[in-house]
VEXDREN-2710 file (C-alpha; in Angstrom, 1 decimal):
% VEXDREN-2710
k/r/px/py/pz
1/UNK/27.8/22.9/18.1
2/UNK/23.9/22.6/18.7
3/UNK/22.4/19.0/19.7
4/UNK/20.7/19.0/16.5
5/UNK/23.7/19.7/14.5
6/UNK/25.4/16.7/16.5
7/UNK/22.6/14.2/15.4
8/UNK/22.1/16.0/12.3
9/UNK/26.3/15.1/11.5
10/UNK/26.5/11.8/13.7
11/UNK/23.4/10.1/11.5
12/UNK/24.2/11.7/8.6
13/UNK/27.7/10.6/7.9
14/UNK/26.2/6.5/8.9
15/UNK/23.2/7.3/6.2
16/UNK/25.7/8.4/3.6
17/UNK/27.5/5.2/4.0
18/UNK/24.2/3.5/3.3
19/UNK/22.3/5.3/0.6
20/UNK/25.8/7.8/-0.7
21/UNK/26.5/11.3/0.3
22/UNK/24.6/12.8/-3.1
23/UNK/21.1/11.2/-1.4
24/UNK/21.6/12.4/1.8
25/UNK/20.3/16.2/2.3
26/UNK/20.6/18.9/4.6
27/UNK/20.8/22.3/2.6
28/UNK/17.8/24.3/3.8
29/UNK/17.4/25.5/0.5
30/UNK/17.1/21.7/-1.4
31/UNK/15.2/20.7/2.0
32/UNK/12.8/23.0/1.3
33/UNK/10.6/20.8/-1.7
34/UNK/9.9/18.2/1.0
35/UNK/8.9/20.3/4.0
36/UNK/5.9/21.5/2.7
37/UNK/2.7/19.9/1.1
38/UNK/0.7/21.0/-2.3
39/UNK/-1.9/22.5/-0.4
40/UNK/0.6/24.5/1.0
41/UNK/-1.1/24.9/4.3
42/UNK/0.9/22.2/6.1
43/UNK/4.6/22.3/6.4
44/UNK/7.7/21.9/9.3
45/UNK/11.0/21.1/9.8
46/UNK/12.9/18.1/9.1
47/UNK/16.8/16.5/10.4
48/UNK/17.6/16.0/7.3
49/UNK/16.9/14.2/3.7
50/UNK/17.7/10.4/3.1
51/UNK/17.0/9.1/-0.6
52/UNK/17.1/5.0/-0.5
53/UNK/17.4/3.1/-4.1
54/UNK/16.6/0.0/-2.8
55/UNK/14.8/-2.0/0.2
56/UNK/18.0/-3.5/1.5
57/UNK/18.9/0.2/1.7
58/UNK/15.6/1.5/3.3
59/UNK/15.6/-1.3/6.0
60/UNK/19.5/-0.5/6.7
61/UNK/18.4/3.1/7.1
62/UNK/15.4/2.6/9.2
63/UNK/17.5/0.4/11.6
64/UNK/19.9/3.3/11.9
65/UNK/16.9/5.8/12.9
66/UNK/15.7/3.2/15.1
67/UNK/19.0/2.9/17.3
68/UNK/18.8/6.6/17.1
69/UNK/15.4/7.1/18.4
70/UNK/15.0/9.6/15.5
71/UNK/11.7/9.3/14.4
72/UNK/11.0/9.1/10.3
73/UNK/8.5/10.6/7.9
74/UNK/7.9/8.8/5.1
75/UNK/6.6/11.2/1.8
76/UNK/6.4/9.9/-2.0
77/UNK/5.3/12.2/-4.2
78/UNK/4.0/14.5/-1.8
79/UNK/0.9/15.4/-3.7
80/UNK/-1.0/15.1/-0.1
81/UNK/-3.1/17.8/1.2
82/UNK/-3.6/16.4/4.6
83/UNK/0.0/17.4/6.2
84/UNK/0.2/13.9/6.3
85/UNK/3.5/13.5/4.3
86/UNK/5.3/16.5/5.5
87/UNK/6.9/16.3/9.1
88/UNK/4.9/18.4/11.9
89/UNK/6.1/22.5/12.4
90/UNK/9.1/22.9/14.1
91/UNK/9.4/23.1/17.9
92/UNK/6.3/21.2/17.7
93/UNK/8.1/17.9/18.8
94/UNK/11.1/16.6/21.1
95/UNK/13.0/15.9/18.3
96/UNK/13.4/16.4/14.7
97/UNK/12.5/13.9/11.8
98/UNK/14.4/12.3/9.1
99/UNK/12.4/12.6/6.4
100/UNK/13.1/9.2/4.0
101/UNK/11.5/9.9/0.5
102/UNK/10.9/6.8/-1.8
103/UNK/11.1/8.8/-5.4
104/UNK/14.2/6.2/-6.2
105/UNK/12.3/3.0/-5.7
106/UNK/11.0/3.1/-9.4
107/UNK/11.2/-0.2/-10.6
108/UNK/9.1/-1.9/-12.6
109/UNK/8.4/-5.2/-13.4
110/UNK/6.9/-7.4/-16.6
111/UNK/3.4/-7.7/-16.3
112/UNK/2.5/-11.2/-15.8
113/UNK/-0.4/-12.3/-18.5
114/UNK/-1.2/-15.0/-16.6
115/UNK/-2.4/-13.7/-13.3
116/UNK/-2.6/-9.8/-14.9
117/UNK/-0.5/-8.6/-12.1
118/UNK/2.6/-6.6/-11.9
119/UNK/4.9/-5.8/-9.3
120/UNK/6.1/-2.3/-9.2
121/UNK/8.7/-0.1/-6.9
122/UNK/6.9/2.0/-4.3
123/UNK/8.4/5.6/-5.7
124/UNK/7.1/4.8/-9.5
125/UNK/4.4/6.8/-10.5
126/UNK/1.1/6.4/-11.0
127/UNK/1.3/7.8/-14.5
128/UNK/4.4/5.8/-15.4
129/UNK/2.5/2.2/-14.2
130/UNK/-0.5/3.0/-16.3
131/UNK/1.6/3.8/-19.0
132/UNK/3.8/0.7/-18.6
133/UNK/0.8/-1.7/-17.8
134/UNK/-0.6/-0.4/-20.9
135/UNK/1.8/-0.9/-23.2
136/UNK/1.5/-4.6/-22.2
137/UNK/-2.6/-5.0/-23.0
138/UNK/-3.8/-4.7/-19.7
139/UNK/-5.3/-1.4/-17.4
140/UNK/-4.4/-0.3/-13.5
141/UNK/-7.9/0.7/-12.2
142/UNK/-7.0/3.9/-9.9
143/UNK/-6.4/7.2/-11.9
144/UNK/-6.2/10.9/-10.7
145/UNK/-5.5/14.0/-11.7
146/UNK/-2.3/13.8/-10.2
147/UNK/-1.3/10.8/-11.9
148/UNK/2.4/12.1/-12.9
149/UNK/3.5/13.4/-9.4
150/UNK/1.3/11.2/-7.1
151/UNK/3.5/7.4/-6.4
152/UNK/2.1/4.3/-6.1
153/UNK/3.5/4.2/-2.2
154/UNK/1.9/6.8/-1.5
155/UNK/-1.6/6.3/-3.1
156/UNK/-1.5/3.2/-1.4
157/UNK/-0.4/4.3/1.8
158/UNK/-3.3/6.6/1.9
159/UNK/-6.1/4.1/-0.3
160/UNK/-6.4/6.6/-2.6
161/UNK/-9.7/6.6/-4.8
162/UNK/-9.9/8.6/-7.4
163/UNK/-12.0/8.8/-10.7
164/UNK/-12.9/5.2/-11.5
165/UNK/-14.0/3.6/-8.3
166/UNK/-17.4/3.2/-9.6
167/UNK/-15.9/0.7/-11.9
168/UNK/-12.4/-1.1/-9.9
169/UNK/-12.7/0.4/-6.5
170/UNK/-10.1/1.9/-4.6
171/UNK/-6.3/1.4/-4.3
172/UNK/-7.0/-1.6/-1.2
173/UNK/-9.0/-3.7/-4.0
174/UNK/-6.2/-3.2/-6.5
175/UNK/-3.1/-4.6/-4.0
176/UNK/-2.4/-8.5/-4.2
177/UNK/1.0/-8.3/-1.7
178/UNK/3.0/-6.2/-0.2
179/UNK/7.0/-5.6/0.7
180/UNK/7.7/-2.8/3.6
181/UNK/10.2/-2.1/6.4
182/UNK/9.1/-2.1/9.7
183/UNK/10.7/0.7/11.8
184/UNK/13.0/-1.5/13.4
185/UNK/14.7/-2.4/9.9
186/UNK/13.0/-5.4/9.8
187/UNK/11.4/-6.1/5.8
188/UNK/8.2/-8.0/5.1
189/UNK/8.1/-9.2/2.0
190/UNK/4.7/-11.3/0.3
191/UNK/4.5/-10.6/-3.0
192/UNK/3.8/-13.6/-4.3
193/UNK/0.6/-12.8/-5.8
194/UNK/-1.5/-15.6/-4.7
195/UNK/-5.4/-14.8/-4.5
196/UNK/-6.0/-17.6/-2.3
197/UNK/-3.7/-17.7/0.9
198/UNK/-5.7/-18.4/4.1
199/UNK/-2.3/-18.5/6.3
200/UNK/-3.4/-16.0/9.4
201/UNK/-3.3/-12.4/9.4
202/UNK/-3.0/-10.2/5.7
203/UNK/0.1/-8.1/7.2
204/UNK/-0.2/-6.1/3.9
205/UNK/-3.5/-5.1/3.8
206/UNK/-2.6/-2.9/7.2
207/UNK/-0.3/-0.6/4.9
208/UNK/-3.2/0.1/3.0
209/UNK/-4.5/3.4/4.4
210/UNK/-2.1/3.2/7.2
211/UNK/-0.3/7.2/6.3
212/UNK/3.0/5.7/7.0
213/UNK/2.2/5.2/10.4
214/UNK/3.8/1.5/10.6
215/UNK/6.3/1.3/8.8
216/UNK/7.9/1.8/4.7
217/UNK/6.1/0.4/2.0
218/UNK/9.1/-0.3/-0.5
219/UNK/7.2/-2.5/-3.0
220/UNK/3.3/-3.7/-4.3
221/UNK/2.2/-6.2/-6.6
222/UNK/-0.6/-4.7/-8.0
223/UNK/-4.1/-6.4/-9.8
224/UNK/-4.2/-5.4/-12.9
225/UNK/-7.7/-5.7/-15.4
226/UNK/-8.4/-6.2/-19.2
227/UNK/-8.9/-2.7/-21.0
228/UNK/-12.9/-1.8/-20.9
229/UNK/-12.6/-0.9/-24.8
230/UNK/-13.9/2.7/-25.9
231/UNK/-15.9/5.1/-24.4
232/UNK/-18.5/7.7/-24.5
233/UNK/-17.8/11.1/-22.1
234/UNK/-21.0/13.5/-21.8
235/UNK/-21.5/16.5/-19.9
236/UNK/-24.6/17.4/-18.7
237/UNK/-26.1/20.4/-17.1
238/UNK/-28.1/20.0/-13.6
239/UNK/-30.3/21.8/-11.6
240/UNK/-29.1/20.0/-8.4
241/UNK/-27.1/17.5/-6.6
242/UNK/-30.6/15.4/-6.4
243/UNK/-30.8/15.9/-10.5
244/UNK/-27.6/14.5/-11.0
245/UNK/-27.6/11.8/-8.7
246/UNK/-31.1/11.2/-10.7
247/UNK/-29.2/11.3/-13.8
248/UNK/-26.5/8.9/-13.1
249/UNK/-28.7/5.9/-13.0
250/UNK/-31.1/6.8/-15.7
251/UNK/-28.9/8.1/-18.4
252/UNK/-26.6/4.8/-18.3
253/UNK/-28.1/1.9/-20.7
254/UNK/-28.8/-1.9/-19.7
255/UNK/-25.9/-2.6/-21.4
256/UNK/-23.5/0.0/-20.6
257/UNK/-20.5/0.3/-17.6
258/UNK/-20.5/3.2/-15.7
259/UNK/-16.7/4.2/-15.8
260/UNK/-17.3/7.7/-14.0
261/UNK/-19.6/10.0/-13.0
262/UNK/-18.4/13.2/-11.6
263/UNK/-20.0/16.5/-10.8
264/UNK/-18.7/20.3/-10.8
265/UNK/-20.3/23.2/-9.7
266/UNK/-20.8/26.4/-11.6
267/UNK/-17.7/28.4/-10.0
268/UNK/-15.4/25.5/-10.3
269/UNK/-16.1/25.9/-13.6
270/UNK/-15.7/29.3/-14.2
271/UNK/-12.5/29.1/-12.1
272/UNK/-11.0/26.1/-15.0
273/UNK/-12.4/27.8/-18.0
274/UNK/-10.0/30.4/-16.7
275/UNK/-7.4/28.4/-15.8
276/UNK/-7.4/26.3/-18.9
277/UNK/-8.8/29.2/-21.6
278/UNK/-11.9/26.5/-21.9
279/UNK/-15.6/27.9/-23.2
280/UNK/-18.5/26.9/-21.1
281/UNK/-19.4/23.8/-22.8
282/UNK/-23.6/23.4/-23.0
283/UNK/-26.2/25.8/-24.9
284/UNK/-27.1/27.1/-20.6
285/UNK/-25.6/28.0/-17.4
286/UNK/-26.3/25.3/-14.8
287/UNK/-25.6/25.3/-11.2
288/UNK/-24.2/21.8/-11.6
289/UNK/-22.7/20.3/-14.6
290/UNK/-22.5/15.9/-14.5
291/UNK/-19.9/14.3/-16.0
292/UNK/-20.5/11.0/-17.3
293/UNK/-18.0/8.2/-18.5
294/UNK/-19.7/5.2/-20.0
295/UNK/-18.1/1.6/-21.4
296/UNK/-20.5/1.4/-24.4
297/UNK/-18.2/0.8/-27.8
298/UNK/-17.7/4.5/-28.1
299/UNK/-21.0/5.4/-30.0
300/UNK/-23.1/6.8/-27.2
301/UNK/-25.0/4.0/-27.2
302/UNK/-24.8/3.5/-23.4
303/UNK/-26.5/7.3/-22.9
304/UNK/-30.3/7.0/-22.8
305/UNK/-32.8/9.6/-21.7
306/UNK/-31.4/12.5/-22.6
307/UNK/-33.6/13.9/-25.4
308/UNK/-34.5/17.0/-23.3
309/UNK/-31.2/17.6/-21.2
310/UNK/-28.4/20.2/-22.3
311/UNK/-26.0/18.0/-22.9
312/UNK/-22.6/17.7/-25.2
313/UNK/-20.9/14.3/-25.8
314/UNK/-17.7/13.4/-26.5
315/UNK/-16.1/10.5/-28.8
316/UNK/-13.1/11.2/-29.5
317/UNK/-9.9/11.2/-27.2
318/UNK/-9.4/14.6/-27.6
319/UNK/-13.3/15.6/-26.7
320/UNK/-13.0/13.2/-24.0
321/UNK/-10.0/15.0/-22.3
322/UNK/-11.3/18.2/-22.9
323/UNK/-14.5/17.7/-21.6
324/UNK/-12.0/15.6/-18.1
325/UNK/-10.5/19.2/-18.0
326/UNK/-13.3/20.7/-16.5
327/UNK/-13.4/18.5/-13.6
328/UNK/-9.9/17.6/-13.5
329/UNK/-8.5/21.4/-13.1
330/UNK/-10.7/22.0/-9.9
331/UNK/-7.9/21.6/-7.3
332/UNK/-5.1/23.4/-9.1
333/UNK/-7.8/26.2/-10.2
334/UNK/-8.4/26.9/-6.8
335/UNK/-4.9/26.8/-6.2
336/UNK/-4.6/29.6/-8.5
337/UNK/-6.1/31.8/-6.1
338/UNK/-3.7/31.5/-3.0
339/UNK/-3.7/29.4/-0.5
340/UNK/-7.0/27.2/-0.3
341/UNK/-8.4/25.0/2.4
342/UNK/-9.1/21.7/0.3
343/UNK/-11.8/19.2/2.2
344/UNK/-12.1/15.9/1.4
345/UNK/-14.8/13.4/2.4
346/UNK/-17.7/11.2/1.6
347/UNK/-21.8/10.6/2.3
348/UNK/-24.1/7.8/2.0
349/UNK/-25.6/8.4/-1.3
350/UNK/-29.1/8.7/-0.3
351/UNK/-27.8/11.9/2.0
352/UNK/-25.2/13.4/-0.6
353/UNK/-27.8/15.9/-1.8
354/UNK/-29.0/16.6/1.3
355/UNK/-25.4/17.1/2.3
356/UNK/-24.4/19.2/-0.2
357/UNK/-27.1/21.7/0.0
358/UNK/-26.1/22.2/3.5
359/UNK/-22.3/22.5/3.0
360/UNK/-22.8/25.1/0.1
361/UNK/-25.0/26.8/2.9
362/UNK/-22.6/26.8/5.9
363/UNK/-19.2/27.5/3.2
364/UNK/-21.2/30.5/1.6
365/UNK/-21.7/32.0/4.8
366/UNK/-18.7/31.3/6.4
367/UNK/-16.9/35.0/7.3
368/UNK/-14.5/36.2/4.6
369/UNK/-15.2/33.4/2.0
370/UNK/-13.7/34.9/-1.5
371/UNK/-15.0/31.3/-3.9
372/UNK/-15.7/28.1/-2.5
373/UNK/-16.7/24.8/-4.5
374/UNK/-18.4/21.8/-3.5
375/UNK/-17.9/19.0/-6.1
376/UNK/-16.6/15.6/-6.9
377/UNK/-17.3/11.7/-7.3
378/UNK/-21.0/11.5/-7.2
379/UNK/-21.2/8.0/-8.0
380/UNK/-19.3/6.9/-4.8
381/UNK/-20.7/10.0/-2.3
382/UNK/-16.6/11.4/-2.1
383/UNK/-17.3/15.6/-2.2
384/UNK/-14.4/17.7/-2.4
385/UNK/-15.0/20.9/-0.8
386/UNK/-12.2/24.2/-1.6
387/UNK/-12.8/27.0/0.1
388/UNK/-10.6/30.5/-0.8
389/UNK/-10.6/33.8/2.1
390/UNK/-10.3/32.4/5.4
391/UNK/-6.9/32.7/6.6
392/UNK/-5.1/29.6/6.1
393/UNK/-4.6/28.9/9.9
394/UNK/-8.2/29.1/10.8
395/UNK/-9.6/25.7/11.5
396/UNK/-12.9/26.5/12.2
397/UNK/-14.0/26.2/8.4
398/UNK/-12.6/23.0/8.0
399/UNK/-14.3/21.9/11.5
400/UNK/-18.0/23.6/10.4
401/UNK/-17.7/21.1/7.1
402/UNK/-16.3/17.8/8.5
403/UNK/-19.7/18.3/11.6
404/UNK/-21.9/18.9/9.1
405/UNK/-20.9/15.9/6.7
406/UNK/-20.7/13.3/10.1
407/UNK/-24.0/14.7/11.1
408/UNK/-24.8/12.5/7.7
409/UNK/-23.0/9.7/9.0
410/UNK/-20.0/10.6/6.3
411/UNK/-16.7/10.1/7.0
412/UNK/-14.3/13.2/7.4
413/UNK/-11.9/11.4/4.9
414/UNK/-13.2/9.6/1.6
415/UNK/-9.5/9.4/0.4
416/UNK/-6.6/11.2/0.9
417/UNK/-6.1/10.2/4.3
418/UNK/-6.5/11.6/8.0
419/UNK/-2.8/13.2/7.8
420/UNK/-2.3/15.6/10.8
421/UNK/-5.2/17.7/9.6
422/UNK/-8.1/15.9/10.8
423/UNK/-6.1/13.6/13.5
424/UNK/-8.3/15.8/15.9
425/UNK/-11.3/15.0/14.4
426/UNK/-11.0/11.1/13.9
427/UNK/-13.8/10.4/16.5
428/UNK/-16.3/12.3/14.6
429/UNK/-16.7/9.1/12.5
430/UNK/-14.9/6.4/14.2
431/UNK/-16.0/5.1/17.7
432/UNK/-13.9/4.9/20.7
433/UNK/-13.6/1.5/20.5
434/UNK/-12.0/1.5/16.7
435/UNK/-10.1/4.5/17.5
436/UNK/-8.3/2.1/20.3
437/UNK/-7.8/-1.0/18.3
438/UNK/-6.1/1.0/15.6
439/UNK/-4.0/2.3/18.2
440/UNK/-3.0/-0.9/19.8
441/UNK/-2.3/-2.1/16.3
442/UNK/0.1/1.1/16.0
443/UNK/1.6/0.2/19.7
444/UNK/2.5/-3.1/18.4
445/UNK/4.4/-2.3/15.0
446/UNK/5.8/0.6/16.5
447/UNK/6.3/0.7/20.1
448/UNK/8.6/4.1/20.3
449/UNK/6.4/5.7/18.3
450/UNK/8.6/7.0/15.8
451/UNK/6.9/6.7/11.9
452/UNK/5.1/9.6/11.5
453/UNK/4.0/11.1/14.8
454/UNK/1.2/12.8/15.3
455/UNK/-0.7/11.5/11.9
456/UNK/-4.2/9.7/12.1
457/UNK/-4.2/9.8/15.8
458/UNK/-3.9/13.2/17.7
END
């Protein structure tokens, strides 16, 4: 018998006596849905499969990989594109990971109308808390397209943004308290709530962004907000990124709240016409097409200024989510046409034109390039740039986009995460001396190294 197959039986048999045998897996074949991410460019090899139901059960498996020196990946929904939930290729490591997936943490509790917070299990998600929050009169302010795979863990773990930033900000402005396992076994639990609690250092606001790099987020207690009341959803063709970013401000009222404002180029949507069986939606072709979401009662009141533009507007649910389609189908459009390299990052808004007009420059030219998009949240600078034809082990696309966008003073990450992806390229946008102090806080919670080597820092 093989060293592996030793630890993979030895730690096994003490998991299944933690979590049960059915939630402890190591058949290649079942294995197989956790060992590689949706981008499908990242994947590896793991020990084996634990499935915890509870945090007394994650923080009794976590001191069992501890005393084992086994180190542990940590994956939710694994909707990541980063590699940063999936555990690095095989042979690439001394030792094999357990990979500990949180998809049975899905409790969720009452909202509480008084402080319009809710505590929720770390594996429900993000779909199933909107829903739930909903059904009590109040609204969680991240959403995403992948709102029915994608956890609240994970989005968490990674500060996910998403479509309505402009309006709540991103996952770290949503969290209130945290409960997570250290990689020793030990649990930190402050969920309490309490907006005002000056008592040293906010432990939980570390997990927020930190990949699963410190330890197991298990549970959040989450901010919630009152509903925003109907909306009006217009589309509206461009000339360029400068006219849309133009557009954002001018089109939205005095008295209207900017929701969204998103922005799609011409062959992303050609690419979800097809994918969808959608018409192209204004009178023209445009280069760009602006997407904007406005508070305003529904009537299109909040939309001024736009007596010459080629616009449509929605007011109806069912305009509004056909006109979210466009936009919303990017990724898995360019999925559609084999493995794609999917960039994610963000500009300072007075560079994003700029920025763009350079990417679609250096992407275009790139050698072998089939379709490529550059698109995304204009109204908070995050671009998302898919690019289809170079071989998906070629970095040196990926590395031509994140120069260009830190020669703007971007960052190579606007929000799904560093993951094992860019861990080489964290110093384009982060100095030595924050690259160190994140690494001493990583020393600190996790001295052998063990929660998800090799993400975030190279």
């Amino acid at each position: 018998m093989t060293d592996i197959n030793r630890t993979r039986e030895g730690l096994a048999g003490r998991l299944e006596g933690i979590v049960g045998a059915g939630h402890v897996l190591t058949d290649a074949l079942v294995m197989a849905q956790y060992l590689e991410d949706w981008s499908r460019r990242w994947r590896g090899a793991a020990l084996l499969v634990v499935r915890p139901g509870s945090t007394a059960e994650v923080a009794a498996v976590m001191a069992a990989c501890h005393e084992a020196r086994v180190p542990v990946i940590v994956q939710g929904g694994n909707t990541g594109l980063v590699g940063g939930s999936v555990p690095p290729a095989a042979g690439s490591t001394d030792a094999l990971p357990v990979l500990l997936s949180t998809r049975r943490l899905t409790e969720m509790g009452a909202v509480d109308p008084l402080t319009g917070q809710v505590t929720v299990g770390a594996g429900a998600t993000l779909g199933d808390v909107q829903r739930h929050v909903a059904a009590a009169g109040w609204h969680y302010g991240v959403d995403l397209a992948a709102r029915d795979s994608a956890t609240i863990g994970g989005t968490v773990a990674t500060n996910a943004g998403g479509i309505h930033v402009v309006a709540f900000g991103m996952t770290r402005m949503q969290v209130v308290g945290i409960e997570a396992v250290l990689p020793d076994g030990a649990v930190l639990s402050h969920l309490a709530g309490m907006l005002k609690d000056n008592t040293g250092y906010d432990l939980g606001s570390l997990f927020c962004g930190s990949e699963g790099t410190l330890g197991v987020i298990t549970a959040i207690r989450l901010r919630l907000h009152r509903p925003v009341g109907r909306t009006t959803v217009a589309l509206i063709g461009c000339a360029s990124y400068d006219e849309a970013l133009a557009l954002m401000t001018s089109a939205v009222g005095p008295t209207a709240r900017l929701i969204a404002a998103e922005v799609t180029d011409e062959k992303g949507m050609e690419l979800a016409m097809d994918l969808r069986g959608l018409p192209w939606p204004l009178a023209a072709r445009h280069p760009l097409v602006l997407l904007l979401e406005v508070a305003d009662g529904g009537d299109a009141s909040g939309l001024v200024g736009l007596d010459d533009a080629d616009v449509v507007v929605g007011f109806d649910a069912s305009e509004q989510s056909r006109f979210w389609a466009y936009r919303e189908a990017q990724g898995e459009a360019f999925s559609a046409l084999g493995v794609t390299h999917k960039l994610d990052v963000s500009v300072p808004l007075p560079s994003l034109a700029a920025c763009c007009d350079e990417l679609r420059g250096i992407v275009g030219a790139y050698p072998g390039m089939v379709a490529f998009g550059v698109f995304g949240h204009l109204a908070d600078g995050n671009i998302h740039v898919e690019m289809h034809g170079p071989d998906a082990d070629d970095p040196a696309p990926d590395l031509a986009v994140l120069r260009c966008v830190a020669r703007y003073g971007g960052s190579i990450s606007a929000e799904h995460g560093v993951g094992r992806a860019k861990a080489a390229q964290l110093h384009l946008c982060r100095s030595e001396a924050e690259i160190a102090a994140m690494r001493a806080v990583k020393a600190a919670w996790d001295p052998e190294g063990l929660m998800n080597p090799g993400v975030i820092f190279a």
